[in-house]
LOLO-143322 format. One record per residue (C-alpha): residue number from 1; residue in one letter; x, y, z. Coordinates in steps of 0.001 Angstrom, whole numbers. Layout:
BEGIN
 mimi lumfi    east   north      up
  NUM     A       X       Y       Z
...
END
This chain:
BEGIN
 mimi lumfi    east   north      up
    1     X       0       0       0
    2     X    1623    3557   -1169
    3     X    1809    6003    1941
    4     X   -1047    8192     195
    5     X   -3761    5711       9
    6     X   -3915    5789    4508
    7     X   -5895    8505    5714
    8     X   -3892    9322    9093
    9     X    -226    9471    9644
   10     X    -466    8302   13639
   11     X    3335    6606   13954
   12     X    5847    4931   12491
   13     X    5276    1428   14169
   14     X    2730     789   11430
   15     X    4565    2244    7999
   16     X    6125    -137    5902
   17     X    9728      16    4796
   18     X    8138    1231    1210
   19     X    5550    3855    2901
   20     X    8797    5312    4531
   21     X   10448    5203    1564
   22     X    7834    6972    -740
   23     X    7677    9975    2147
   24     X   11456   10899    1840
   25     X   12200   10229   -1666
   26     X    8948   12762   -1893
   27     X   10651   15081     368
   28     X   13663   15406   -2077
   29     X   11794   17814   -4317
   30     X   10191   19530   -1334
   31     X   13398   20806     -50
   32     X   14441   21796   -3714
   33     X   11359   23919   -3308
   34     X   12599   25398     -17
   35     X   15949   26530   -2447
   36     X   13912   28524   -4377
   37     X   13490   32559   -4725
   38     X   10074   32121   -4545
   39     X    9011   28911   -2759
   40     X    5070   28966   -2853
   41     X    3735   26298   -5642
   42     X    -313   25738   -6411
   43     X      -9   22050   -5166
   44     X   -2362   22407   -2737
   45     X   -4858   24917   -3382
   46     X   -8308   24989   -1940
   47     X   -7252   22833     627
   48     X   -7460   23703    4641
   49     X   -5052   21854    7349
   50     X   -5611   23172   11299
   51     X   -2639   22973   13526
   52     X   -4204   21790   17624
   53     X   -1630   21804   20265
   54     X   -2425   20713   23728
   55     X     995   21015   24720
   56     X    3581   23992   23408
   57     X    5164   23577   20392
   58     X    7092   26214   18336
   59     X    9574   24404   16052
   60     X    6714   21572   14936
   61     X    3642   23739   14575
   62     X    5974   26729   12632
   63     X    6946   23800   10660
   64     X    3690   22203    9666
   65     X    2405   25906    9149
   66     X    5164   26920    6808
   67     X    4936   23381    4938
   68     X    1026   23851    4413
   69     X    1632   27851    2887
   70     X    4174   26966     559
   71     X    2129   24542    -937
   72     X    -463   27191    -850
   73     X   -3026   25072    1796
   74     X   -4797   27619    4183
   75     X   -3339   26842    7252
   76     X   -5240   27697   10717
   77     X   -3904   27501   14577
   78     X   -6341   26375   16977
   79     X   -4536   28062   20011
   80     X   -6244   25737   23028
   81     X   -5030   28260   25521
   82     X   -7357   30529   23830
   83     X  -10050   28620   22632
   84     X  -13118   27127   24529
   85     X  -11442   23846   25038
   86     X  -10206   25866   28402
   87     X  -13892   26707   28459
   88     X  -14628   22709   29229
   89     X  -15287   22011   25524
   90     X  -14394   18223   25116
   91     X  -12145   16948   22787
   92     X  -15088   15071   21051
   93     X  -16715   18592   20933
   94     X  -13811   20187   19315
   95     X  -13179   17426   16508
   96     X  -16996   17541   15593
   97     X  -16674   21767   15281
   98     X  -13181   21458   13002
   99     X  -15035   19379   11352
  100     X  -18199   20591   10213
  101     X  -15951   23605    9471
  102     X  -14727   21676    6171
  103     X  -10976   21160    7214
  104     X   -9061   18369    5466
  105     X   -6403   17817    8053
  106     X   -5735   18203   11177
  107     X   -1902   18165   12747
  108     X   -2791   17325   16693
  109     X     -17   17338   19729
  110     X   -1519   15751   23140
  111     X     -85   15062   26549
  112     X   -1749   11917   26558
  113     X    -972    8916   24602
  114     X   -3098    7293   21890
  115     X   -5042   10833   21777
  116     X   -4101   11107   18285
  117     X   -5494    7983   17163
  118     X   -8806    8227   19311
  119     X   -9150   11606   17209
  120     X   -8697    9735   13837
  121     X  -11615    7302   14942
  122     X  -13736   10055   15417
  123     X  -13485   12091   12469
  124     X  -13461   11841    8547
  125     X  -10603   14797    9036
  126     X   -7036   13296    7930
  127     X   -5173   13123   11007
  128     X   -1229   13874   11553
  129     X      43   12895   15224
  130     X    2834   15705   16202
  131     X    3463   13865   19352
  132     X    1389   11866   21581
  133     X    2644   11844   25601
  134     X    5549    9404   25401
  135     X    4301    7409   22581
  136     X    5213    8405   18945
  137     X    6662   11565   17256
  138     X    6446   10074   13804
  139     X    7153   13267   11824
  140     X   10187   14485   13393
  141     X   11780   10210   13444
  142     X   11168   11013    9334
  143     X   13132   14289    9155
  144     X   15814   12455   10905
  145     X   15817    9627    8637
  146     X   15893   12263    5889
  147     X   18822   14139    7212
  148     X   20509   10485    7694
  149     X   19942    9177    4105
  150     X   20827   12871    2771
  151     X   24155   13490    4246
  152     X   25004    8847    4080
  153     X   23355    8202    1303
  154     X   21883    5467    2597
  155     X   19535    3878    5772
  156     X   20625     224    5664
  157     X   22764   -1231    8200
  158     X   23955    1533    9923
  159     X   24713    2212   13732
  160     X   22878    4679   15416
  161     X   23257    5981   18956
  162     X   20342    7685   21092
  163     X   21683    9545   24158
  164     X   19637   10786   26958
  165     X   16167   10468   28016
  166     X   14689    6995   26251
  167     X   12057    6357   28781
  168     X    9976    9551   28306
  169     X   11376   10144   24609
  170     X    8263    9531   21972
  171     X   11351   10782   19704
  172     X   13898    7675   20527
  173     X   10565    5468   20611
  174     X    9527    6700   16983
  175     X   13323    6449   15377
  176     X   13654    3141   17180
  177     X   10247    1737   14678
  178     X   11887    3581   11858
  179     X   15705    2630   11746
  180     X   15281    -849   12714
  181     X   12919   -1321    9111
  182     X   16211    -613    7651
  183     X   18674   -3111    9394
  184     X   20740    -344   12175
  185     X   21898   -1588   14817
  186     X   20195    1472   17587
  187     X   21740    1614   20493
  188     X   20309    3811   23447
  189     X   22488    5021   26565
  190     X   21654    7300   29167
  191     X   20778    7058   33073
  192     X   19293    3432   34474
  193     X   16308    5686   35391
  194     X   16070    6792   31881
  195     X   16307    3688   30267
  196     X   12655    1335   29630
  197     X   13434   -1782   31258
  198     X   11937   -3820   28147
  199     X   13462   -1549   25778
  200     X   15993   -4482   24450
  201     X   12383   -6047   23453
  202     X   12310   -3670   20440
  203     X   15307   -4558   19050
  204     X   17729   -2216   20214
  205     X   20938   -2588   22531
  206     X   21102    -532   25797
  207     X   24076    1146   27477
  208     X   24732    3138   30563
  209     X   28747    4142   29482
  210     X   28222    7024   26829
  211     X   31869    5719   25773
  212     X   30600    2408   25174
  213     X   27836    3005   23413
  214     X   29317    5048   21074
  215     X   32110    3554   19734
  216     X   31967    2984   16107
  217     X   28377    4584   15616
  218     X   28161    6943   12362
  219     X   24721    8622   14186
  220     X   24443   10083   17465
  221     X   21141   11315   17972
  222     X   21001   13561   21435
  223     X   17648   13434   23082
  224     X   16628   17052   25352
  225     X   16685   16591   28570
  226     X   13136   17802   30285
  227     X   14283   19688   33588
  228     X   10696   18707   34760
  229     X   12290   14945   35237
  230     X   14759   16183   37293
  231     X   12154   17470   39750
  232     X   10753   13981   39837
  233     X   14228   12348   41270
  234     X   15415   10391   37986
  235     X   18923   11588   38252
  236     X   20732   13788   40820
  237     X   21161   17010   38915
  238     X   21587   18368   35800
  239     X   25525   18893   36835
  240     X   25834   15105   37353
  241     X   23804   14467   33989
  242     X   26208   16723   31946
  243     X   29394   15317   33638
  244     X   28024   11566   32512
  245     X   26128   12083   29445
  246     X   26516   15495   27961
  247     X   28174   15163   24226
  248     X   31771   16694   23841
  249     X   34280   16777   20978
  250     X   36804   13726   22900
  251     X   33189   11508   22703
  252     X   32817   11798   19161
  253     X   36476   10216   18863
  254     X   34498    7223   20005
  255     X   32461    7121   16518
  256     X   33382    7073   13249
  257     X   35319    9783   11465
  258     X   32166   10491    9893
  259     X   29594   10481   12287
  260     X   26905   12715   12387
  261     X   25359   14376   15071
  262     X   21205   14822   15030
  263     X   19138   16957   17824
  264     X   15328   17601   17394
  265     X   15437   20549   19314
  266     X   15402   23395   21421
  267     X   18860   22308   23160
  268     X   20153   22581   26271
  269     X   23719   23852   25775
  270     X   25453   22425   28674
  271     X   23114   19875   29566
  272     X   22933   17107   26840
  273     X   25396   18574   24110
  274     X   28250   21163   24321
  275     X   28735   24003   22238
  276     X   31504   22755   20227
  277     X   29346   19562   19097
  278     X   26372   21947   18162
  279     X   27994   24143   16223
  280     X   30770   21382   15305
  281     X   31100   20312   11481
  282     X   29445   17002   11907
  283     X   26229   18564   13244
  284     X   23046   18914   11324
  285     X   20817   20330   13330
  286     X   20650   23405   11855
  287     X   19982   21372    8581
  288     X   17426   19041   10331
  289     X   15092   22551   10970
  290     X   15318   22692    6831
  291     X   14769   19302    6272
  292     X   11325   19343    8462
  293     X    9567   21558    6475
  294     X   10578   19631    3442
  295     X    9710   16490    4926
  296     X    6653   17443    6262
  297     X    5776   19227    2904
  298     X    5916   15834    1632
  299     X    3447   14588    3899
  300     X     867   16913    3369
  301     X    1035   16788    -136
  302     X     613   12879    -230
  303     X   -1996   13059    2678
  304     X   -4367   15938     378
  305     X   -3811   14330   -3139
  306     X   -1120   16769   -4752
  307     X     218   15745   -8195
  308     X    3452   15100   -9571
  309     X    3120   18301  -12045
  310     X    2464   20516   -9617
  311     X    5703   19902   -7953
  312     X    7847   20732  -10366
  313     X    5438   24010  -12014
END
């Protein structure tokens, strides 16, 4: 089944190798798009996406907003501090009003696991999951796949380390689904208290020695560290965390001569990842902010029936 015959994109667990596939080799001429003087093309005219965040976002919803104009959708922003959801308005109440107000899509971020796909039960509105509670963050797992097969050429076989906060992370849960389709060896490392104790179950190795876990690896993927676990007793302090964990230029000696370094953003200099890796030569995550829109352009456009003409015109 092609990617654009589903009606909801709700996590990667469920895409095929091939639906992965068809989304980045579709995001190629996105980002070409993105290169251009004038980036706005027809594709998607006369059709109507609404961004609804329960929990802040500014990188995804920007980047679902700005992916939905340049393919010239009309893009709205329910903003639920605003709106009467804070009135008591249920969420049943609120899918039944976006839809009777003829939107094709809806891009939804929730707390609360499975939200998402309770949402896409409910409604005829295509449904894009920007992140459900600790679940699945399918969207930004495809941008790094993209920024991966971009700057390697390839997905298959290669070894990929997650660093930081696995047990809370719907990002290291989403890459996990994705990078194992292709044959990498993942390997997560962080804090015993950060690490799922079934987390071997989906096919991954787990460290606790950032050394360790990185030796050989051509991706390190550094997860944000939430200060709000730190409240909660997980680890010590954020002082211990960066001694143990945080990224610096002697760890990437570890990896190959290669490697590449992937954040999804907003970073804690200091905490997970030091200056000099951020703004190193083997980061992209200034690139990965590109490569979002792009990817997520690609998405839309499959999701709302674009054509291949339009693309290019």
């Amino acid at each position: 089944m092609g990617f654009e015959k589903r009606k909801d994109l709700l996590g990667i667990k469920d895409l095929s190798r091939e639906e992965i596939e068809q989304i980045l080799d579709t995001a190629v001429p996105m980002k070409d798009i993105l290169k251009r003087d004038i980036k706005k093309v027809p594709t998607l005219r006369g059709k109507a996406m609404v961004t609804v965040f329960y929990e802040n976002s500014t990188r995804t919803r920007t980047s679902f907003e700005i992916a939905g104009k340049y393919l010239s959708a009309d893009t709205v922003n329910l903003s639920v501090s605003t709106s009467s959801v804070q009135k008591g308005e249920s969420l049943k109440d609120t899918i039944r009003t976006l839809e009777v107000m003829g939107f094709d899509l809806m891009v939804i971020r929730h707390s609360v696991s499975g939200t998402p796909h309770y949402v896409a039960r409910n409604t005829g509105i295509r449904v894009i999951n920007a992140g459900d509670g600790a679940n699945e963050h399918p969207t930004q797992a495809l941008l790094d796949m993209f920024s991966i097969r971009e700057k390697k050429k390839t997905l298959e076989d290669l070894k990929v380390a997650i660093v930081g906060d696995i047990l809370h992370s719907r990002v290291a849960r989403s890459n996990i689904y994705g990078l194992t389709k292709f044959g990498c060896e993942v390997r997560v490392v962080g804090p015993a208290t950060l690490i799922p104790p079934e987390v071997e179950k989906l096919g991954v190795k787990s460290y606790y020695s950032l050394d360790k876990a990185l030796k050989g690896v051509d991706v390190i993927n550094v997860l944000r560290i939430q200060r709000e676990r730190q409240q909660k007793g997980l680890f010590p302090s954020l002082d211990e965390y960066s001694e143990l964990y945080m990224l610096r230029p002697e760890h990437l000696k570890k990896a190959k001569e290669d490697v590449l370094v992937l954040h999804p953003g907003p970073m804690n200099r200091g905490v997970e990842i030091s200056s000099e890796v951020a703004d190193g030569s083997q980061s992209v995550i200034e690139e990965q902010v590109t490569n979002g829109v792009a990817v997520r352009m690609a998405i839309l456009y499959l999701m709302m029936g674009g054509t291949k003409d339009e693309i290019i015109n």
